[in-house]
DSSP file (Angstrom, degrees, kcal/mol; ACC not computed):
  #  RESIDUE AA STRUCTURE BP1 BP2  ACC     N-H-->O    O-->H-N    N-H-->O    O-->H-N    TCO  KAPPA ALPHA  PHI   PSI    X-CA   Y-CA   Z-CA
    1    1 A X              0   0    0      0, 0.0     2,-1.5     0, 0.0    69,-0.0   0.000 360.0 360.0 360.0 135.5   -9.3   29.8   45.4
    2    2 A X        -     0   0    0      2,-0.0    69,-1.3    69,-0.0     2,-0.3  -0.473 360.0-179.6 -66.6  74.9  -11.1   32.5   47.7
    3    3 A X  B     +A   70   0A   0     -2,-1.5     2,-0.4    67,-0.2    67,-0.2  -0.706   4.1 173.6 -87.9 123.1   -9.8   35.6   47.2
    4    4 A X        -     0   0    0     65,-0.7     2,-0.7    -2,-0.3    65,-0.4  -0.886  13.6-170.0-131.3 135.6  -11.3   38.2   49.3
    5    5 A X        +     0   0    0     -2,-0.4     2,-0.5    63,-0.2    63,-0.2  -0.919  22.1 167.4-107.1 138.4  -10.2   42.3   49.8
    6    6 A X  E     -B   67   0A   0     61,-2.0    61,-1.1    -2,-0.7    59,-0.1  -0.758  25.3-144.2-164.2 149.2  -11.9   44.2   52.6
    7    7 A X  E     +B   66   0A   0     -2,-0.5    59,-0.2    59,-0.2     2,-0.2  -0.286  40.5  93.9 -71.5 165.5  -11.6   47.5   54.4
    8    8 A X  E     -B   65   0A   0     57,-0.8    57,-2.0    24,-0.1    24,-0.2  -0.555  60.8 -51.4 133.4-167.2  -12.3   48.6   58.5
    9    9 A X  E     -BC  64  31A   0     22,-0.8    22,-0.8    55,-0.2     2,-0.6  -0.363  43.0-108.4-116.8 132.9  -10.6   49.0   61.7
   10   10 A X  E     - C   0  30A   0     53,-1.9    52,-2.4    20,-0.2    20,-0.2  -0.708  27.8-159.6 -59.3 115.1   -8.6   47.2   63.7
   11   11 A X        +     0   0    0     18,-2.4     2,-0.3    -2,-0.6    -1,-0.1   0.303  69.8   4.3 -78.7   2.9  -10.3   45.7   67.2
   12   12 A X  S    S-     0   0    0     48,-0.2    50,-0.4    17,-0.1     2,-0.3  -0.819  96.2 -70.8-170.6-173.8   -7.8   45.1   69.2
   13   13 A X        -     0   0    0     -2,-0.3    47,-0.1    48,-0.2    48,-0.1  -0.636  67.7-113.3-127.9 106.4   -3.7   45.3   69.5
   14   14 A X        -     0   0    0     45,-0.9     2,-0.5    -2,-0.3    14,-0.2  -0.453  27.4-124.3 -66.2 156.5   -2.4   42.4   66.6
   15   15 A X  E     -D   27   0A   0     12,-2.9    12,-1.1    -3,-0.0     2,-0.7  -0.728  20.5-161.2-118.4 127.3   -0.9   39.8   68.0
   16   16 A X  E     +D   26   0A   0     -2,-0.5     2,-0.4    10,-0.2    10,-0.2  -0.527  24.2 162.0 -83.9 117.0    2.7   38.7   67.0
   17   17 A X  E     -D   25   0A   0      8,-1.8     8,-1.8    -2,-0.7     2,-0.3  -0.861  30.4-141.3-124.0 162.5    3.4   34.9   68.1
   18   18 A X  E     -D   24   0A   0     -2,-0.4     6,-0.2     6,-0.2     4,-0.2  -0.855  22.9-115.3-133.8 101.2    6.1   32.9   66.7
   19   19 A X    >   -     0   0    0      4,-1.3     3,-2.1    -2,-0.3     4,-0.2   0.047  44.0 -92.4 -36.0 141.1    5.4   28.8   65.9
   20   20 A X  T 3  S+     0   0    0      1,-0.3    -1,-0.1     2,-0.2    -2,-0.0   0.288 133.1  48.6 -58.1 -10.5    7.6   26.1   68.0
   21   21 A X  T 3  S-     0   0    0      2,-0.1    -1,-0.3     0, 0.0    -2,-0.1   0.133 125.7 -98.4-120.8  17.0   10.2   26.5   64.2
   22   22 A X    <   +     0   0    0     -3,-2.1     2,-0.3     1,-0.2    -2,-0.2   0.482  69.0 156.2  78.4   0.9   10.2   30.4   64.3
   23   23 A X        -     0   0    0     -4,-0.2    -4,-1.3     1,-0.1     2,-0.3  -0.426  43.9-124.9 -76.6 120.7    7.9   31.0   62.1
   24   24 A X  E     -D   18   0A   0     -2,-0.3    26,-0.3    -6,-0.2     2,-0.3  -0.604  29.0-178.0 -83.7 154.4    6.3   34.3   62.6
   25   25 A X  E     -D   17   0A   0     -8,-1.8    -8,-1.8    -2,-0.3     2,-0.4  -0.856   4.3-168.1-117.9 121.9    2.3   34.3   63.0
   26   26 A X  E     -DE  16  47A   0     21,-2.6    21,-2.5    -2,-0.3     2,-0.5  -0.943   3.2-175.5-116.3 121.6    0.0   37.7   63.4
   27   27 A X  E     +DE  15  46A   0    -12,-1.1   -12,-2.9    -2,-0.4     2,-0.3  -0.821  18.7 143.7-113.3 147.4   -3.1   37.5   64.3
   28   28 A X  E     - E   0  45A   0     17,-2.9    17,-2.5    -2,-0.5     2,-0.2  -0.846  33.0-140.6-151.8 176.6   -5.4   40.8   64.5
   29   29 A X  E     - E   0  44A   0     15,-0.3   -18,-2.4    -2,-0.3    15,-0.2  -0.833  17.2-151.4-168.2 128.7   -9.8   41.1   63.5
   30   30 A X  E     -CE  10  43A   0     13,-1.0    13,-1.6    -2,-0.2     2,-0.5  -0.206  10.3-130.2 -83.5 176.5  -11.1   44.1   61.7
   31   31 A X  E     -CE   9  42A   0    -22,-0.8   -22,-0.8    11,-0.3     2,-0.3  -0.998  20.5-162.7-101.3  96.7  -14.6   45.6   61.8
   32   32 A X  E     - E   0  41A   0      9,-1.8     2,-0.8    -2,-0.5     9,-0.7  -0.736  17.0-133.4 -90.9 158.8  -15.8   46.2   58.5
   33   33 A X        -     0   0    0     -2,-0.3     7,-0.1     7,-0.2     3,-0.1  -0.905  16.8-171.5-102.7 121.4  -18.8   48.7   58.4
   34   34 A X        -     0   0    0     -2,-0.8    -1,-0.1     4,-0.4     5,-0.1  -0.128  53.3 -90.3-109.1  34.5  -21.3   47.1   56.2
   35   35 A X    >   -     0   0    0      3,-0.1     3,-1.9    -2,-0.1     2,-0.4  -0.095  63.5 -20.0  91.6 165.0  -23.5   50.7   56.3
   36   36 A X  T 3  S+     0   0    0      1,-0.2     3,-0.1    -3,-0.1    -3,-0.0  -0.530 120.6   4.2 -82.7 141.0  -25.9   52.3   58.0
   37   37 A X  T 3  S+     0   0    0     -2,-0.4     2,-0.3     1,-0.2    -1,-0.2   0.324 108.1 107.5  87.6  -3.9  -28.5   50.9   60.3
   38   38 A X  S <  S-     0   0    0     -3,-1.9    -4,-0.4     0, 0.0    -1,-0.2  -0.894  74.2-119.6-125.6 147.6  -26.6   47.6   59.6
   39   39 A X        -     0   0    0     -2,-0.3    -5,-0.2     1,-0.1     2,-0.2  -0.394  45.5-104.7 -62.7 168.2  -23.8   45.5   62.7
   40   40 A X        -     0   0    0     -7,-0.1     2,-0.4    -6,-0.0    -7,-0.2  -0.380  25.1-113.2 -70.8 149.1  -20.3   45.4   61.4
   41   41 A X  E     -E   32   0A   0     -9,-0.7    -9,-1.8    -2,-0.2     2,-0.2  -0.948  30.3-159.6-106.5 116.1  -18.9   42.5   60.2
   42   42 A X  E     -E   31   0A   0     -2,-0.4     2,-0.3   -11,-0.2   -11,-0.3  -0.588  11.1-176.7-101.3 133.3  -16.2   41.3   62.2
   43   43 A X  E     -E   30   0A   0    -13,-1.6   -13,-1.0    -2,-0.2    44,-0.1  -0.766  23.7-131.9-176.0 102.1  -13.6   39.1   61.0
   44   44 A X  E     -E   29   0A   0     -2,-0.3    44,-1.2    42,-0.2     2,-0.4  -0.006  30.0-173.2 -25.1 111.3  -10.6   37.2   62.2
   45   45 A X  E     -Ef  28  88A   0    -17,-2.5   -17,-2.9    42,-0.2     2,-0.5  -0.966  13.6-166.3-119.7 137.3   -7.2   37.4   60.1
   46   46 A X  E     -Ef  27  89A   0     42,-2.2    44,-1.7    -2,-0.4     2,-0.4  -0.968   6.5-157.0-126.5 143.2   -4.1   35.9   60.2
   47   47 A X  E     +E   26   0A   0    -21,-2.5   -21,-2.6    -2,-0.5    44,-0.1  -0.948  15.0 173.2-121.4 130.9   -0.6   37.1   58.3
   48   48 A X        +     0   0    0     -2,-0.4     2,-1.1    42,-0.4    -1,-0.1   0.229  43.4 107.4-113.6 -25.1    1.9   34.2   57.8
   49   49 A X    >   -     0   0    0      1,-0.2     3,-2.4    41,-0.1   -24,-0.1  -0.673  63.2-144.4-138.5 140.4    4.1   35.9   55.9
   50   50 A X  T 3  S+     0   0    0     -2,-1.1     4,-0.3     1,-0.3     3,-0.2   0.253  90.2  72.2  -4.8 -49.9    7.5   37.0   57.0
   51   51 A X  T 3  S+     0   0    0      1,-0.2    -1,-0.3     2,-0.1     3,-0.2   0.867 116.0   5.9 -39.3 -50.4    7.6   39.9   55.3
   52   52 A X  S X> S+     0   0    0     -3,-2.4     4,-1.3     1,-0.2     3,-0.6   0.058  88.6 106.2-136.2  27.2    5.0   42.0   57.2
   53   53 A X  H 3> S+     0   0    0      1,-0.2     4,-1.5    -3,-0.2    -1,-0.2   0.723  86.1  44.1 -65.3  -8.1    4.2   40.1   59.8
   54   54 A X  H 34 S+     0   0    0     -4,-0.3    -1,-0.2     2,-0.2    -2,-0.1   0.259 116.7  52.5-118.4   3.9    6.6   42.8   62.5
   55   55 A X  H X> S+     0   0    0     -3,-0.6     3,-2.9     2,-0.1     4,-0.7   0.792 109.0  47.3-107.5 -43.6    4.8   45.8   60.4
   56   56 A X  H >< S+     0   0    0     -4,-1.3     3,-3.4     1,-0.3    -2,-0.2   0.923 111.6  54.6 -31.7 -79.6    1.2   44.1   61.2
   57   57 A X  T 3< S+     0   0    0     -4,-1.5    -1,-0.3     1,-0.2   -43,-0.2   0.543 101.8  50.4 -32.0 -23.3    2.3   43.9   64.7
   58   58 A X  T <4 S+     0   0    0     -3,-2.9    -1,-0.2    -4,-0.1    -2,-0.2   0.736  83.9 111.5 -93.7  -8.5    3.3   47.5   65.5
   59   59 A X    <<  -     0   0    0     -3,-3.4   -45,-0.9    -4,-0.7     3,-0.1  -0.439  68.5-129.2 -73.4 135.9   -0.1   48.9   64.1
   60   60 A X    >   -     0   0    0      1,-0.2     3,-0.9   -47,-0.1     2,-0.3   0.227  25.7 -97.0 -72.6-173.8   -2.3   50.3   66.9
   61   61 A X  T 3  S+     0   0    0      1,-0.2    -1,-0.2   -50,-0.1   -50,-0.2  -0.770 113.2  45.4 -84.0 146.6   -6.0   49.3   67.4
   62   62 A X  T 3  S+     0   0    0    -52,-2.4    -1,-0.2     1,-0.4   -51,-0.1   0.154  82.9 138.2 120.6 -36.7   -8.4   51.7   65.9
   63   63 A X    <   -     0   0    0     -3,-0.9   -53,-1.9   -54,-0.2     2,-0.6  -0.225  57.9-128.8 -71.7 166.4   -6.1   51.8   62.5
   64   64 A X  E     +B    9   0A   0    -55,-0.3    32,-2.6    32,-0.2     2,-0.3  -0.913  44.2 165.9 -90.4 108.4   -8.1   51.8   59.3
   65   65 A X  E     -BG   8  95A   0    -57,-2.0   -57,-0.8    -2,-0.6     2,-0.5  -0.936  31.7-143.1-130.4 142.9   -6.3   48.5   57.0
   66   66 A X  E     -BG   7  94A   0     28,-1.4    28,-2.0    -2,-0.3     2,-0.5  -0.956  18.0-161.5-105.1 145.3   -7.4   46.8   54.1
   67   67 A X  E     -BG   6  93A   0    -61,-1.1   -61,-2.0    -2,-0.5     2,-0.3  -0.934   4.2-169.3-121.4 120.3   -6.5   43.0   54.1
   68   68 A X  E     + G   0  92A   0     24,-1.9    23,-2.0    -2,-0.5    24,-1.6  -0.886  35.1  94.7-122.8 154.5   -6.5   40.9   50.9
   69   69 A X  E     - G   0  90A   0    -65,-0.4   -65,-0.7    -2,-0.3    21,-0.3  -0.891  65.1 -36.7-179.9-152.1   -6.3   37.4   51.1
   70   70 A X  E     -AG   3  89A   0     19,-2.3    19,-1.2    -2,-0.3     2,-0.3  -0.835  46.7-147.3 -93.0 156.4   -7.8   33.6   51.2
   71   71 A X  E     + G   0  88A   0    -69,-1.3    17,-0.3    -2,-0.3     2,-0.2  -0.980  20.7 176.1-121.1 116.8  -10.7   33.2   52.9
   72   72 A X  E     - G   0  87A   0     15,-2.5    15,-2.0    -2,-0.3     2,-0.5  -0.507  25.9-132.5-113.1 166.7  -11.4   30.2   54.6
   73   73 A X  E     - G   0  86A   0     13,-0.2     2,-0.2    -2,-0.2    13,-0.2  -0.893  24.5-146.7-136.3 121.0  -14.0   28.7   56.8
   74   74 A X  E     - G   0  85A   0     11,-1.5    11,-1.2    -2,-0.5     2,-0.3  -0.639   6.8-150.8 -95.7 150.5  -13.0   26.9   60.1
   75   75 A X  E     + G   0  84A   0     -2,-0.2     2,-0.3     9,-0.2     9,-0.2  -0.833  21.4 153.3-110.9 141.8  -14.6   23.9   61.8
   76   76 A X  E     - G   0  83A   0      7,-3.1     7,-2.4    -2,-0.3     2,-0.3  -0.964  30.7-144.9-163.2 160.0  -14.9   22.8   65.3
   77   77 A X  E     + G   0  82A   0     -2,-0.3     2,-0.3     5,-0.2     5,-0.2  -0.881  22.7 167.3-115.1 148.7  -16.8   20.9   67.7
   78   78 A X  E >  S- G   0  81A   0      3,-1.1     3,-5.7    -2,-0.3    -2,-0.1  -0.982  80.5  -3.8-156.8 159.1  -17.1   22.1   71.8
   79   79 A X  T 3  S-     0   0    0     -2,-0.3    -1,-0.1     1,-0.3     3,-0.0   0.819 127.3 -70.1  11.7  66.2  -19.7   20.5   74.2
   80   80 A X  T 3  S+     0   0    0      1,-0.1     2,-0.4    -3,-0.0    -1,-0.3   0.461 108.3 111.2  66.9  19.2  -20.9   18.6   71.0
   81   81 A X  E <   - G   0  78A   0     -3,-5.7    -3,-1.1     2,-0.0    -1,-0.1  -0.978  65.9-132.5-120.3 130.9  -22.5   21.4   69.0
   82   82 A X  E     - G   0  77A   0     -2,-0.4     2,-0.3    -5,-0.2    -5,-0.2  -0.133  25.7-170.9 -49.1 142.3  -20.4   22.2   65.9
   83   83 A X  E     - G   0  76A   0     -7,-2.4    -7,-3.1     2,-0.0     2,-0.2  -0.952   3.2-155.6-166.9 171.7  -19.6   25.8   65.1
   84   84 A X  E     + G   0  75A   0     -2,-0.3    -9,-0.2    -9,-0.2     2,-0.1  -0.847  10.0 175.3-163.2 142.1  -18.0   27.7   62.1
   85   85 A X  E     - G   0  74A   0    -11,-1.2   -11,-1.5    -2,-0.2   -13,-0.1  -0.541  22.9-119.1-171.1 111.9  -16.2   30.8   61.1
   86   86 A X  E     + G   0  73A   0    -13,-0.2   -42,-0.2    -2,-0.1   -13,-0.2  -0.250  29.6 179.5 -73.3 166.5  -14.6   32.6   58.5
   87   87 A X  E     - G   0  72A   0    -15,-2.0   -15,-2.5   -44,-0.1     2,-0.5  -0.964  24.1-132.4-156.5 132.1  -11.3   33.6   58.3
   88   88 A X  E     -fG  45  71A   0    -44,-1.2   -42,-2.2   -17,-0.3     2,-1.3  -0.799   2.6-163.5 -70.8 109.0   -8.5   35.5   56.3
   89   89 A X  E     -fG  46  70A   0    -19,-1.2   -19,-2.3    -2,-0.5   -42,-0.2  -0.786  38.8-138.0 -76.5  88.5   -4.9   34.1   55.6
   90   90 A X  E     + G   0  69A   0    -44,-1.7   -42,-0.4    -2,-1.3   -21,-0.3  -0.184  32.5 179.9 -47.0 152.3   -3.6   37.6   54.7
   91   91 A X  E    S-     0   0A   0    -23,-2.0     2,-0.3     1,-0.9   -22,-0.2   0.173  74.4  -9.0-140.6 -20.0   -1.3   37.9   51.8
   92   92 A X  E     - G   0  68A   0    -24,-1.6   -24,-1.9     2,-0.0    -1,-0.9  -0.922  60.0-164.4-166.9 162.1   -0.9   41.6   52.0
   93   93 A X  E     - G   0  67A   0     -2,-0.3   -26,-0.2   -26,-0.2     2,-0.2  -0.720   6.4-165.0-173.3 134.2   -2.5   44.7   54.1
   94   94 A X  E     - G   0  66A   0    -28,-2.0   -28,-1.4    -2,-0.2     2,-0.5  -0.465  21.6-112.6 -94.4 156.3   -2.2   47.8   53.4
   95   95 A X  E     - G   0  65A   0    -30,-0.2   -30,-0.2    -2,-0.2     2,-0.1  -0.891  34.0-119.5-115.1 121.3   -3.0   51.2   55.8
   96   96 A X     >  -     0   0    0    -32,-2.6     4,-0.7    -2,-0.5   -32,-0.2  -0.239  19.8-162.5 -64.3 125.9   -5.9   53.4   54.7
   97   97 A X  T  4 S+     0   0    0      2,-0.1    -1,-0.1    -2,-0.1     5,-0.1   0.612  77.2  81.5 -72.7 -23.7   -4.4   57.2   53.8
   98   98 A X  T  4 S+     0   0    0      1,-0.2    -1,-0.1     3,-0.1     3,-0.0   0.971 101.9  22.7 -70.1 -72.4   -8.2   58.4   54.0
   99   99 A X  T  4 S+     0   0    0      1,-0.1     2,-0.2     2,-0.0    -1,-0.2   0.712 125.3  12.8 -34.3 -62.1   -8.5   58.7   57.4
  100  100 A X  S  < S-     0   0    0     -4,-0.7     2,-0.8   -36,-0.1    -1,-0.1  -0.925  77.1 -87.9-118.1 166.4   -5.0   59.1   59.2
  101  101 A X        -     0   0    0     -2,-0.2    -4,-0.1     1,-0.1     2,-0.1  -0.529  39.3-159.2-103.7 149.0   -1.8   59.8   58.3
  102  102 A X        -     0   0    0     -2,-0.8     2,-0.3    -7,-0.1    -1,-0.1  -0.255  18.5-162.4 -83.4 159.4    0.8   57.8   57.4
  103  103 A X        -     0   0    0     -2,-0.1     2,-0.4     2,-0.0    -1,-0.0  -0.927  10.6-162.9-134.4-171.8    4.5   56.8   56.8
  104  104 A X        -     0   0    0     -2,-0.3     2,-0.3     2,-0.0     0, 0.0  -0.876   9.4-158.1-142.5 156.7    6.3   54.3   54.9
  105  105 A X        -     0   0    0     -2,-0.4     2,-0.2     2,-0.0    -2,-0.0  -0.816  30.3-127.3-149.7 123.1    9.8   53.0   55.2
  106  106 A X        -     0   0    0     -2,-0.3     2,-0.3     1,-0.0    -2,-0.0  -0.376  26.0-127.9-110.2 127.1   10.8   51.5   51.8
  107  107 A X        -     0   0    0     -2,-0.2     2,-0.5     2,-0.0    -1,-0.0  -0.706  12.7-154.3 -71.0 133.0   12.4   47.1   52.5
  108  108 A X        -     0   0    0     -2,-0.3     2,-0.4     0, 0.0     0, 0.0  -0.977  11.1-158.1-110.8 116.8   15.3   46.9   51.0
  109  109 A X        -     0   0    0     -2,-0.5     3,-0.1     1,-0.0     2,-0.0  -0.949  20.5-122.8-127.4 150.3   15.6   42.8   50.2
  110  110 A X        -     0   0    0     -2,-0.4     2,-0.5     1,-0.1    -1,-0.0  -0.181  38.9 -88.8 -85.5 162.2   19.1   41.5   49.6
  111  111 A X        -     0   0    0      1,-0.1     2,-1.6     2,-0.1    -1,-0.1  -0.568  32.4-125.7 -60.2 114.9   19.7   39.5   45.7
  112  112 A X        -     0   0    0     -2,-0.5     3,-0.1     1,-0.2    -1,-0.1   0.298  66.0 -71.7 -51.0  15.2   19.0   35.8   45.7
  113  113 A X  S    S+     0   0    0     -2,-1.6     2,-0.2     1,-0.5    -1,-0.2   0.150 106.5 120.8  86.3   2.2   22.2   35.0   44.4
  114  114 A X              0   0    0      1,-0.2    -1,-0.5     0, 0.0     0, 0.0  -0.692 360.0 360.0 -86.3 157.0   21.3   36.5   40.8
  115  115 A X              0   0    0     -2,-0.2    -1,-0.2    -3,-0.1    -4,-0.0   0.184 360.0 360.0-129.4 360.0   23.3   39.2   39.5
């Protein structure tokens, strides 16, 4: 597997969609700063799961996140030239403390039927 971490900024407003079975979808792309004198790398993510997809969503553009995840690379063809891009399938992201400040509100998740 591809496991990838990286820091930067949210470009935009995520967007929260929900698939044709409910399933919630967020999709957002950071700006990492890869230094000075050098562009950002910019770089599509989507979070799939349930858990934090509605906390993704409320975060503004601008915030500072790190995003761990798979990284994958998608294929498609349009007016017959092939083109390519990676991409993250989030598994967690977290909100950088360095920069602004934060708050937290602690999930409470119910027992699976063990006791």
């Amino acid at each position: 597997m591809n496991n990838i971490t990286i820091t930067g900024n949210l470009t935009r407003e995520p967007e929260l969609k929900f698939t044709s079975t409910g399933t919630p979808l967020c999709s957002f792309t950071i700006a990492s700063n890869q230094g000075k004198d050098r562009k950002a790398l910019f770089i599509d993510c989507d979070v799939w799961n349930d858990d934090i997809t509605e906390s993704v969503a409320e975060l503004p553009k601008g915030t500072r996140i790190t995003v761990t995840g798979l990284l994958k690379q998608e294929y498609w063809e349009k007016d017959g030239e092939e083109h390519n891009k990676l991409k993250i399938t989030a598994q967690d992201v977290s909100v950088s403390c360095r920069w602004q400040k934060v708050s937290a509100t602690r999930i409470r998740k119910e027992a699976s039927g063990q006791e």
